[in-house]
C-alpha positions as CSV (number, residue, x, y, z in Angstrom):
1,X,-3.8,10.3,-8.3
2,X,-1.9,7.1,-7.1
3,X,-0.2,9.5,-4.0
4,X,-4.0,10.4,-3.0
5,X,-5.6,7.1,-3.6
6,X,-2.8,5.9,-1.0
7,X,-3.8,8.2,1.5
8,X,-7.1,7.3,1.7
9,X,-8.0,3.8,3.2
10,X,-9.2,0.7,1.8
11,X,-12.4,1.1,4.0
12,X,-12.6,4.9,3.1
13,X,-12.6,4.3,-0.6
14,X,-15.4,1.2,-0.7
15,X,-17.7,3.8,1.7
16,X,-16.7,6.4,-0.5
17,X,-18.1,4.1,-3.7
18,X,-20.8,2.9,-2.0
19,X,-22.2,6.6,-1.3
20,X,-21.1,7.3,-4.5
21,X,-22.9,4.4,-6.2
22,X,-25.7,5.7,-3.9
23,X,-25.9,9.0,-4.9
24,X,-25.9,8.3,-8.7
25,X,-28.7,5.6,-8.4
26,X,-30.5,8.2,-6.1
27,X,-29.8,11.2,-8.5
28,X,-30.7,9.2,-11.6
29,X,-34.1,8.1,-10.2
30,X,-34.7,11.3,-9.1
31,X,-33.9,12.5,-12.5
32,X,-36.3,9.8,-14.8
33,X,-39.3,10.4,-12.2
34,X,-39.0,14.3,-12.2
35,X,-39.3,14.1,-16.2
36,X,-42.1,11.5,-16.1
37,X,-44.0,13.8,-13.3
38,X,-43.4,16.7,-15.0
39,X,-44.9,15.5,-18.4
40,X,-47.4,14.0,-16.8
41,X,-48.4,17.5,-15.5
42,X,-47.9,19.7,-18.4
43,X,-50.0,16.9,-20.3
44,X,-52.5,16.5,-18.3
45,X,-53.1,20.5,-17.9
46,X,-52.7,20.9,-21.4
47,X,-55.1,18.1,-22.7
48,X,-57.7,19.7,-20.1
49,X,-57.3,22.7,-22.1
50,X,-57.0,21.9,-25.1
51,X,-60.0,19.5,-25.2
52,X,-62.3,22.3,-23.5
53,X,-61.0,24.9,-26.0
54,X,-61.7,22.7,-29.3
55,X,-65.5,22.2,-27.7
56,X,-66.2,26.4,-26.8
57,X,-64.9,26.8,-30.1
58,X,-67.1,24.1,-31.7
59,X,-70.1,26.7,-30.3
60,X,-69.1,29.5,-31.8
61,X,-71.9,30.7,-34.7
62,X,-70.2,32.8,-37.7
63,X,-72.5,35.6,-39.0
64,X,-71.0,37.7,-42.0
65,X,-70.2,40.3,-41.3
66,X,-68.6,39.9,-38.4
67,X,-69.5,42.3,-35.3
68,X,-66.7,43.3,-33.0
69,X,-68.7,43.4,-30.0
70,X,-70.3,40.8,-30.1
71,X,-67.7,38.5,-31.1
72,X,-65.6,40.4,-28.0
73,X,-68.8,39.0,-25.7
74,X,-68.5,35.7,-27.3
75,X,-64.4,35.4,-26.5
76,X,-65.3,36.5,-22.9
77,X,-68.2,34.4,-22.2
78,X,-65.4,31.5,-23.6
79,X,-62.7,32.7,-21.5
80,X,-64.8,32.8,-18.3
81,X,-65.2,29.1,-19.0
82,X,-61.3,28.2,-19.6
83,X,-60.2,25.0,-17.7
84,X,-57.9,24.1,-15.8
85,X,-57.3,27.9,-15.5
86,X,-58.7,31.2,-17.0
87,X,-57.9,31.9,-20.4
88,X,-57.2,35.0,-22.4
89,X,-59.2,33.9,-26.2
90,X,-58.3,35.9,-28.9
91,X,-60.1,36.2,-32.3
92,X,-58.3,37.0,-36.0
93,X,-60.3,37.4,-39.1
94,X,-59.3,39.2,-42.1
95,X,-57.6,42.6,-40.2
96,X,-59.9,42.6,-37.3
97,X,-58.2,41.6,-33.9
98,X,-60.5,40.7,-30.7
99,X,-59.5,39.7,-27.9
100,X,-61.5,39.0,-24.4
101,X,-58.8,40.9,-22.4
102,X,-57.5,44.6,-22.8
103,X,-55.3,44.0,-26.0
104,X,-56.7,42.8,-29.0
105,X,-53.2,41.3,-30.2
106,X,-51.0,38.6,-27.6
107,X,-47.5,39.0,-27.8
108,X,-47.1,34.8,-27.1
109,X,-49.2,33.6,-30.1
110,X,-46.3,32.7,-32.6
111,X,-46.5,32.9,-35.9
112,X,-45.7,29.3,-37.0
113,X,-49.0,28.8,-34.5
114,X,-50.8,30.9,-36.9
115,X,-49.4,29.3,-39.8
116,X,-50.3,25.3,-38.7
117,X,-53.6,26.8,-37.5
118,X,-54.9,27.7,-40.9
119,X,-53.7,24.2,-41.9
120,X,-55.1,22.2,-39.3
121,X,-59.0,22.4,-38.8
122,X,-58.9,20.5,-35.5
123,X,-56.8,22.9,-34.1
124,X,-53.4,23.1,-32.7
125,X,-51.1,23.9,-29.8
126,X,-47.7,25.1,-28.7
127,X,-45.9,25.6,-25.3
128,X,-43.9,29.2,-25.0
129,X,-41.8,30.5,-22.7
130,X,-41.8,34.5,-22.5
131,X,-39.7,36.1,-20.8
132,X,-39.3,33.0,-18.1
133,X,-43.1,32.5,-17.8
134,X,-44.1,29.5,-19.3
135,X,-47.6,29.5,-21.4
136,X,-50.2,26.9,-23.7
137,X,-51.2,28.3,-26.7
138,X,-54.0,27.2,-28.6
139,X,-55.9,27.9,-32.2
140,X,-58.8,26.8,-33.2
141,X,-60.2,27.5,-36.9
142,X,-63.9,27.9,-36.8
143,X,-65.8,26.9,-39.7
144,X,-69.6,26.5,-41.2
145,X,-71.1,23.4,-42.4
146,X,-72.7,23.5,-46.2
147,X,-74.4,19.9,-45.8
148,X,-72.3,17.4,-44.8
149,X,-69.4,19.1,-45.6
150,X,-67.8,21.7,-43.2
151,X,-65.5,25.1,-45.1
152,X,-63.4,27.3,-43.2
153,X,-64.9,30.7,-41.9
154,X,-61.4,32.2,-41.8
155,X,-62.3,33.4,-38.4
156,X,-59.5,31.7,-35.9
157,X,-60.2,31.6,-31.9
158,X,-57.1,31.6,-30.1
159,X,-56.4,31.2,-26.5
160,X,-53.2,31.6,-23.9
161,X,-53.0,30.2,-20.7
162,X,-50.7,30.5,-18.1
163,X,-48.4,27.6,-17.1
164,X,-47.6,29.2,-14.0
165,X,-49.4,27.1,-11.4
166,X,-47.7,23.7,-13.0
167,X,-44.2,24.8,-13.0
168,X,-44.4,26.0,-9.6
169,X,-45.8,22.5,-9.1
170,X,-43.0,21.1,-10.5
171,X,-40.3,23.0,-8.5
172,X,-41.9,22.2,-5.2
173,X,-41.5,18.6,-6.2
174,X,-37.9,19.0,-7.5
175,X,-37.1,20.8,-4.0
176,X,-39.1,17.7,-2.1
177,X,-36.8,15.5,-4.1
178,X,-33.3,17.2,-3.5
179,X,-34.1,18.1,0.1
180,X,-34.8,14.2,0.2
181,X,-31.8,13.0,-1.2
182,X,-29.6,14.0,1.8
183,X,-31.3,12.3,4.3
184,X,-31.4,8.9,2.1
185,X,-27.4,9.7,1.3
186,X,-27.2,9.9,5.2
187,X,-29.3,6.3,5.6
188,X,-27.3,4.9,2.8
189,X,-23.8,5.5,5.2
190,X,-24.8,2.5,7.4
191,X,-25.0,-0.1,4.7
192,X,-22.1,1.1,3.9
193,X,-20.2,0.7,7.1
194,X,-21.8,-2.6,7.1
195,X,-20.4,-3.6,4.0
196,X,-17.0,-2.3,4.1
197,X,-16.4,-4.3,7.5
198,X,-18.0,-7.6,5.7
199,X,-15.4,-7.2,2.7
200,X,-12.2,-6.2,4.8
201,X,-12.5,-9.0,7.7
202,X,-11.1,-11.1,4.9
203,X,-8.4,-8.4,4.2
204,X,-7.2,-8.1,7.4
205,X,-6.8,-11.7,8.4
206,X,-4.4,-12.1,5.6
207,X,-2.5,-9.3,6.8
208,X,-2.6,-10.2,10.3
209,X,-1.8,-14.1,8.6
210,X,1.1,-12.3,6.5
211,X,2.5,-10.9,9.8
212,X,3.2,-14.0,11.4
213,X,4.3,-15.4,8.6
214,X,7.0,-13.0,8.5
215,X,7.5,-13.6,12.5
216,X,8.7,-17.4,11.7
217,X,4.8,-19.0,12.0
218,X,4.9,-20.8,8.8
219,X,1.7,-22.8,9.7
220,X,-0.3,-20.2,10.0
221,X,-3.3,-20.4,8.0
222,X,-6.7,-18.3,7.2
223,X,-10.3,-19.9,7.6
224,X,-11.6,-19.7,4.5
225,X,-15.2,-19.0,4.3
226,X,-17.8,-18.9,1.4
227,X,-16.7,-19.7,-2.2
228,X,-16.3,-16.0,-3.5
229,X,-13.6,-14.1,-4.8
230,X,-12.3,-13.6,-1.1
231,X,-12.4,-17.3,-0.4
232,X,-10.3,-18.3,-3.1
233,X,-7.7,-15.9,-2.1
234,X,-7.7,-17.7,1.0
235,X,-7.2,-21.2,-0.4
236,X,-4.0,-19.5,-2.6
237,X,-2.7,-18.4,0.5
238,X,-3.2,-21.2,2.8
239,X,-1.8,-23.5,-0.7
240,X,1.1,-20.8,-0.3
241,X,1.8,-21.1,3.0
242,X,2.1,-25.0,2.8
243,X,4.2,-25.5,0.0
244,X,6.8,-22.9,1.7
245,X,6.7,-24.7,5.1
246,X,7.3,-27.8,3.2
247,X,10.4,-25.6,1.3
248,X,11.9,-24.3,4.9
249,X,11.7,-28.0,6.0
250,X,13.3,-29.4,3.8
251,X,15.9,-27.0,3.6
252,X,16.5,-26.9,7.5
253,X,16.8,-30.6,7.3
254,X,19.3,-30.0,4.6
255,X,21.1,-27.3,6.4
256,X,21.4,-29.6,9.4
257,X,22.3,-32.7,7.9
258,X,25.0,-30.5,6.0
259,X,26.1,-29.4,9.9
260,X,26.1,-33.2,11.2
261,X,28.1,-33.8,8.5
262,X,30.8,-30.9,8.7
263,X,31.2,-31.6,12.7
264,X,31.3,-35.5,12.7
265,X,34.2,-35.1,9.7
266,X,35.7,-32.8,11.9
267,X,35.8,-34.8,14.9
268,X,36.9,-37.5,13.2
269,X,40.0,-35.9,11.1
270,X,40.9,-34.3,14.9
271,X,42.4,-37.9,15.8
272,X,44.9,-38.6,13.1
273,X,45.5,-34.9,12.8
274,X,46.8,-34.8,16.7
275,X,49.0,-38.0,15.1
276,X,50.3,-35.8,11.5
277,X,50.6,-32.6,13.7
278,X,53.2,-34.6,16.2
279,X,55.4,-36.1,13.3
280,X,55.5,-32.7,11.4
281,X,56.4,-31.5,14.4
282,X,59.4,-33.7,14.6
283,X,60.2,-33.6,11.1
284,X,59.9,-30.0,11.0
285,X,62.7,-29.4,13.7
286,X,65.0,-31.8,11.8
287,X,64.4,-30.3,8.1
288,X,67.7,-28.7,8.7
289,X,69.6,-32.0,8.5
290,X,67.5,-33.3,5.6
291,X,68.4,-32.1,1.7
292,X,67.3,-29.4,0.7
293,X,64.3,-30.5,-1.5
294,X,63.1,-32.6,1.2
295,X,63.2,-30.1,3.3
296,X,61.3,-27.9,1.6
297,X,58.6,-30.8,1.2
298,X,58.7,-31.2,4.6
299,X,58.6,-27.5,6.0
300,X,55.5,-27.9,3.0
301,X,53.7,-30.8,4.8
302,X,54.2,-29.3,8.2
303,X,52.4,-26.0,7.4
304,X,49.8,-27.0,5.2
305,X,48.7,-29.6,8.4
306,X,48.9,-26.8,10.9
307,X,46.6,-25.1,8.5
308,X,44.3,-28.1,8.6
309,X,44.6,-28.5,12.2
310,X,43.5,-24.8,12.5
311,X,40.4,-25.7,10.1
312,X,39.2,-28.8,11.9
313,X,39.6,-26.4,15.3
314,X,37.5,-23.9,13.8
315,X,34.7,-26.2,12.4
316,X,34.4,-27.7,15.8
317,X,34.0,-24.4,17.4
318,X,31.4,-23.2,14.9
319,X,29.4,-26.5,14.7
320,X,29.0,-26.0,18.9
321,X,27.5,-23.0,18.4
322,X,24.9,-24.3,15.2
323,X,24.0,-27.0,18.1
324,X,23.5,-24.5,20.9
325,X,26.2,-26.3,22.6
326,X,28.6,-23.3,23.2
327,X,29.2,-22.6,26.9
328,X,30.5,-19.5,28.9
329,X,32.7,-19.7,31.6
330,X,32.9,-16.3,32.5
331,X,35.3,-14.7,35.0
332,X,36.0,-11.0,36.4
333,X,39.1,-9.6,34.4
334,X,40.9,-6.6,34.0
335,X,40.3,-6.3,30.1
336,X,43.4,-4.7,29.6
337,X,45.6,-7.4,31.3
338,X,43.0,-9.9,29.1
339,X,44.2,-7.8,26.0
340,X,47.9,-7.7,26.6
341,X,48.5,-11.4,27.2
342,X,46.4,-12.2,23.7
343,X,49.3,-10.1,22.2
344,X,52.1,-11.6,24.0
345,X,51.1,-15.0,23.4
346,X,51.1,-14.1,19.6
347,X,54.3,-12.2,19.8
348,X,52.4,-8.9,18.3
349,X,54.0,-6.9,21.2
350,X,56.3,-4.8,18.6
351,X,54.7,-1.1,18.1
352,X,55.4,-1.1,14.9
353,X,53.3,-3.4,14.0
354,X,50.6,-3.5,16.5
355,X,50.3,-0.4,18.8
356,X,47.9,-0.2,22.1
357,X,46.0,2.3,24.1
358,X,44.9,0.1,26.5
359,X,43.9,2.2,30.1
360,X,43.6,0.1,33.3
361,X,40.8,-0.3,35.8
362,X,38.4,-1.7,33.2
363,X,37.2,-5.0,34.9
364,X,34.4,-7.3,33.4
365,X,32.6,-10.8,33.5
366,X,34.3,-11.9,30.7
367,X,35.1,-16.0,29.1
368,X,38.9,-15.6,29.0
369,X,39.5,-18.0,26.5
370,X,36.7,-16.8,23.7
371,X,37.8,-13.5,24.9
372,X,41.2,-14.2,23.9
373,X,39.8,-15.8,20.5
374,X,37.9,-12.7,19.6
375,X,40.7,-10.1,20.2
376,X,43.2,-13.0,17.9
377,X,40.7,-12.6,15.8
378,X,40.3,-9.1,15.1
379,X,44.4,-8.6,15.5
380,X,45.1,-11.7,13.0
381,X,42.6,-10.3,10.7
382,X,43.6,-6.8,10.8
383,X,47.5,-8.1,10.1
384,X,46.7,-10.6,7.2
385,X,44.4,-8.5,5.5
386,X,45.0,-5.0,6.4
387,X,48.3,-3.2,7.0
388,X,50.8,-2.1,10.0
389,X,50.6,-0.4,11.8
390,X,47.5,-2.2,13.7
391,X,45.8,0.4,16.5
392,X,43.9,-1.8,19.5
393,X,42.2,0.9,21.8
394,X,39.9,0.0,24.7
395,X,37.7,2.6,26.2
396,X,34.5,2.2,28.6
397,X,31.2,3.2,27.6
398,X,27.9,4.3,29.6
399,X,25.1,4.8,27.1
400,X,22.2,6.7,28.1
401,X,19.6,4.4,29.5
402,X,21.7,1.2,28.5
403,X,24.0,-0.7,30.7
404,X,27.7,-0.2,31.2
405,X,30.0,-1.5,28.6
406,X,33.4,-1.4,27.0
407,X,34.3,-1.3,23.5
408,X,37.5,-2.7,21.4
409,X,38.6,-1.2,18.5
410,X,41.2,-2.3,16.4
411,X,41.8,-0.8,13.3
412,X,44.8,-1.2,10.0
413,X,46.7,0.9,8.1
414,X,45.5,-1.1,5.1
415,X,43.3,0.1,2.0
416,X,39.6,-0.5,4.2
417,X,37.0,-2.6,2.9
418,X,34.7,-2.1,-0.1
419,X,31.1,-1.1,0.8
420,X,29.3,-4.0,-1.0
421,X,32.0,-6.3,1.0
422,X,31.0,-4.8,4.6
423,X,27.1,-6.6,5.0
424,X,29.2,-9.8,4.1
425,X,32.5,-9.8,6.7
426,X,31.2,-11.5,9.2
427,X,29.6,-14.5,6.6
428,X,31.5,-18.4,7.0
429,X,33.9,-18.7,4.2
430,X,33.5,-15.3,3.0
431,X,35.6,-14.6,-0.4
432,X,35.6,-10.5,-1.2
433,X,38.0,-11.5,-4.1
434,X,36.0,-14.5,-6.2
435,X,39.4,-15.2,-7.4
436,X,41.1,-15.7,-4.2
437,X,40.6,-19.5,-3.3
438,X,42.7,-19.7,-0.6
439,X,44.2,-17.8,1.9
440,X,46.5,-17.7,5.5
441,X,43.1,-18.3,7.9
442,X,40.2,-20.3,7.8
443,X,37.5,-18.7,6.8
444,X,35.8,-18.7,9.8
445,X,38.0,-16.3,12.2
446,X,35.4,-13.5,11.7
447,X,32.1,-15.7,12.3
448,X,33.2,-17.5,15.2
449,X,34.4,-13.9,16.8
450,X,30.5,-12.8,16.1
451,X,29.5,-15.8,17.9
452,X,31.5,-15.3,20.7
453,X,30.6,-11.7,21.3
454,X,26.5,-13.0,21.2
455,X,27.2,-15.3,23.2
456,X,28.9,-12.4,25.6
457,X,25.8,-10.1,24.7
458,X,27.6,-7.9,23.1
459,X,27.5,-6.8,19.4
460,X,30.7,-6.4,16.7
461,X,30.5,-3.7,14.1
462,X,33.1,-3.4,11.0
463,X,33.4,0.1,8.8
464,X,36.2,1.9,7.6
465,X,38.1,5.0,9.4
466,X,37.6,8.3,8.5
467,X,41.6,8.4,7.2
468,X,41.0,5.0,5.5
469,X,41.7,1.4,6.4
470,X,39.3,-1.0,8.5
471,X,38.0,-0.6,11.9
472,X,36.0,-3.3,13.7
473,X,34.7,-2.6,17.4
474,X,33.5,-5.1,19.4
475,X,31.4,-3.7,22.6
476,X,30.2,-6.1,25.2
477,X,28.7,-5.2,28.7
478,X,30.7,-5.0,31.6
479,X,28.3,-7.3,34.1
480,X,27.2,-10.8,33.8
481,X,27.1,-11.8,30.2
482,X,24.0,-14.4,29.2
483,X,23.5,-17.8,28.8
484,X,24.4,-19.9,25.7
485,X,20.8,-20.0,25.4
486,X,19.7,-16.6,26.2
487,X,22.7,-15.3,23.5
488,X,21.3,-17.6,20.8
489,X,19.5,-15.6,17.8
């Protein structure tokens, strides 16, 4: 029931009530006039009757003994005057049967007629249906007066007439009435258009309001019209709407304070971090001379800075992309060469531990130094977290009907990642262990690589090999990468 009702249309279904609702009013009018006319019919015919039967009878003599003929001259002379139509009269005293027609006995008189005849001396009635013919009987007891007082004869008059005429009467008007009923079903369909299309104008601007809602419009709002049921839908949705453009508001001023606040720390700790960096520096290369604990608190302090240092770098970098102030400086190079150097510089040239399939001839409009961040990114990554031997393979790629591109993959040795960790890789500060509060990178090595490769126009994808351990592919396009401004989201 609830899969067919969501087949069928909002509009389908109120047209589908309305004809309905149609029909039934229809139907039950038609119904309550065809009993009313009908009654009115079979009444009227049958007081016509009845009235002229009780008067013919009313004129009958009674002369002991009775004579059949004559009385059979008497029934006929009645029947000849039967209204509305011709009767058959019938006469019953003692064991003598008359009748005005061929048979002195009718096979419609009942005998509960007979039986609240010769207890009724006004007469009586019944209606019979034989054999699918409907027919009015009647019985009249005749009597003689004595005075003022009037005492049965025992001579009862009947008469059947046939109802024939009024039910075909009937029928005709039954027909008139169904045949009628499809046209007005028909008429009714209009109305019905009509009114579907009043009541789902309302509907569907909320939908198309909803949709744009959902685009980013947050002030859209409906024109609410009327006070009715609709209208006050319209007022909780407008009322909806504000309160959660008041919520996003607030929250983006939040989230943007909360940025201010993360870059202007970090440009400020950059300063006297250049100034810690240089003396760990120096105190670093002469731990060797220093005790041993001092040492150790100095090789301590040194790290723990660089790590710092690394931090503030990274915050810097990410809060220039929040501000839309990330630039590219792109260059043709051979991506290979690109590759190679990013390894060299960070001494992962050991096979061992990081292996290459790197062919030549793959030249792009690349930004060699966020270039070089994404691929120490993906490498770094892969080493901390994953396990040698890292594989870094470079192919080109020509998609059908998409532009020309080339794709990095660099995949561990290590365990892989869990699925409900993958949606989240690429997230700032990122923990897949809650328990892990600290750890060799920033945090932020994965989102800033993201960033990069948007602002290239390329996209980054992590999963996990079909032999196990991670693989993350980065594929950018091979001509001119966009603007900071075209790349932002």
């Amino acid at each position: 029931m609830i899969r067919w009702r969501a087949r069928i249309g909002l509009r389908t279904r109120l047209v589908l009530a309305f004809l309905l609702v149609a029909a039934v009013s229809a139907g039950t009018t038609a119904a309550l006039t065809y009993r009313e006319a009908r009654n009115a019919i079979l009444e009227q015919a049958q007081d016509t009757a009845v009235s002229s039967f009780r008067e013919q009878a009313g004129t009958v003599g009674t002369t002991l003994p009775m004579d059949r003929l004559a009385l059979q001259e008497v029934l006929r002379d009645i029947a000849r005057k039967g209204k509305p139509h011709t009767w058959v009269v019938f006469a019953e005293y003692g064991s003598m049967r008359v009748s005005s027609g061929t048979s002195p006995v009718s096979t419609v008189i009942t005998p509960e007629l007979r039986r609240a005849a010769l207890a009724s001396p006004r007469g009586v009635f019944q209606r019979v249906d034989k054999d699918g013919t409907p027919w009015l009987t009647m019985a009249v007891p005749t009597v003689f007066k004595t005075g003022l007082s009037a005492r049965a004869s025992g001579l009862v008059l009947y008469a059947v007439m046939p109802l024939t005429t009024e039910e075909d009467d009937i029928r005709a008007m039954l027909t008139a009435a169904r045949d009628g009923s499809l046209p007005a079903l028909v008429i009714a369909l209009v109305p019905a258009l009509l009114a579907a299309r009043s009541v789902l104008r309302p509907v569907r601007d909320l939908r198309t309001a909803a949709q744009r809602m959902g685009r980013g419009e947050l002030d859209t709002r409906i024109p609410v019209k009327g006070s009715d049921e609709l209208a006050d839908l319209a007022y909780t949705f407008n009322d909806s709407a504000l309160q959660l453009e008041r919520t996003v508001d607030e929250l983006r001023r939040a989230e943007a304070r909360a940025r201010r606040f993360a870059s202007d720390v970090s440009h400020e700790l950059r300063t006297p971090l250049a100034g810690m960096l240089a003396v760990t520096e120096v105190l670093d290369e002469d731990a060797d001379r220093l005790a041993p604990d001092t040492a150790a608190a100095v090789r301590l302090v040194s790290a723990e800075t660089g790590k710092l240092a690394v931090l503030v770098e990274d915050l810097i970098e990410i809060s220039r992309f929040d501000a839309k102030a990330a630039e590219l400086n792109a260059d043709e190079v051979d991506v290979a060469e690109t590759i190679r150097k990013t390894l060299a510089t960070r001494h992962w040239t050991d096979p061992a531990q990081v292996a290459t399939e790197l062919p030549p001839g793959i030249r792009a409009r690349l930004d060699p130094r966020r270039f070089d961040v994404v691929v120490a990114n993906l490498v770094g990554n892969a080493l901390r977290h994953g396990s040698a031997p890292v594989q870094v393979r470079l192919h080109a790629e020509m998609p059908d009907g998409g532009q020309a591109r080339f794709a990095v993959e660099v995949s561990d040795s290590g365990p892989g990642i869990a699925p409900d960790v993958l949606p989240h890789i690429f997230d700032r500060f990122y923990k897949a262990d809650a328990a892990r509060t600290r750890s060799a990178g920033s945090g932020l090595g994965l989102a800033i690589t993201l960033e990069n490769v948007r602002l290239h126009g390329g996209t980054v994808r992590a999963a996990n090999g079909p032999h196990g351990g991670a693989v993350l592919t980065v594929r950018m396009p091979l001509g001119t990468p966009r603007t900071a401004a075209e790349a932002a989201p």
